[in-house]
Every structure is written in C-alpha cells, then in structure tokens.
N, C-alpha and C positions, 0 to 999 in steps of 0.2 A: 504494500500500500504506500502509494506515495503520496506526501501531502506538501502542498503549498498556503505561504499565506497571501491571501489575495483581496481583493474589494468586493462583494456582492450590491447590486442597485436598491434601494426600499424607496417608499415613497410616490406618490404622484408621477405625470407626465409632466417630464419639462421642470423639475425638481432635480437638483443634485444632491443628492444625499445617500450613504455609500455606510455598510459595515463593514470593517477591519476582520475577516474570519480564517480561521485556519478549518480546509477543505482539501477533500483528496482532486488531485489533477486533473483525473479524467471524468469530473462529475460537472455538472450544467454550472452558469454561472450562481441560480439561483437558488442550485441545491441544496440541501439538508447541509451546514455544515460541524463540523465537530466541534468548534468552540468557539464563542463570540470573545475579539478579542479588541474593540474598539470603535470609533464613527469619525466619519469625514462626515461636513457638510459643506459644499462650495458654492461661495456667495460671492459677489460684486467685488467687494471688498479684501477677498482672500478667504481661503481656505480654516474655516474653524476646525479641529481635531482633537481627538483625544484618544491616547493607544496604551493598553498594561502592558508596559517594558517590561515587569519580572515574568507575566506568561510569555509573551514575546519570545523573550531570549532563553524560554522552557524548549518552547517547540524548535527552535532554532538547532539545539542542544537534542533532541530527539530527531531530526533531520529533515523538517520540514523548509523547505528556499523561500524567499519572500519574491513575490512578483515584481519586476520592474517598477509598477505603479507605485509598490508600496516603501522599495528603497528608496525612490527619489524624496518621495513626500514624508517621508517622516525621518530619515537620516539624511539627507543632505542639506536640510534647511536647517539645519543646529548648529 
C-alpha cells in the first residue's frame, strides 16, 4: 500500500477550499482517506492554512511522499 499526502477539494462550486489528507495513491481524489491531517482555504488575499507537523512528519516516517502541491505550500513558504 502506498500512500501519499495530498489535497482533497470540499466545498461548493467555484470555492477553494482543500483538506490536507494522507490517502493511498491509486485511490480517486475524493476518496475515503486515512487521516485528516489539515485545511487550505485560498482566498484573494493568500492562502489561509493550517497542517499537524507532528502527524505530518509521522507518516513521513512511515513512508508516505507528500505531493508537489503540498511541498511547495507548506514548506517552502517558511
């Protein structure tokens, strides 16, 4: 089982608003995933977020990769 951590979409049409979850690779974007680990919400203004570093760096540690999306937006802006 492989798993990544990736963004799933909630919300309305034409809303950005986005969960932070760890989800196996070859499952839908929307699917079932294994642990809620955060929320992006992107507005005018910038991006509001909030992500648990200590589960974060659990599954990291358990061997799950984080998506493109999720390295830029939460580690490169620190």
């Amino acid at each position: 089982m492989s798993l990544v951590v990736r963004l799933t979409k909630v919300g309305r049409r034409g809303e950005s608003k986005f969960r932070v979850v760890v989800i196996e690779k070859r499952s839908r974007r929307d699917g079932k995933p294994v642990e809620l680990l955060g929320w992006l919400i992107k507005t005018t203004k910038g991006p509001t977020s909030e992500i648990n570093k200590e589960r974060y760096s659990y599954w990291l540690s358990k061997g799950a990769r984080p998506s493109d999306s999720i390295r830029k937006l939460f580690f490169e802006r620190s």
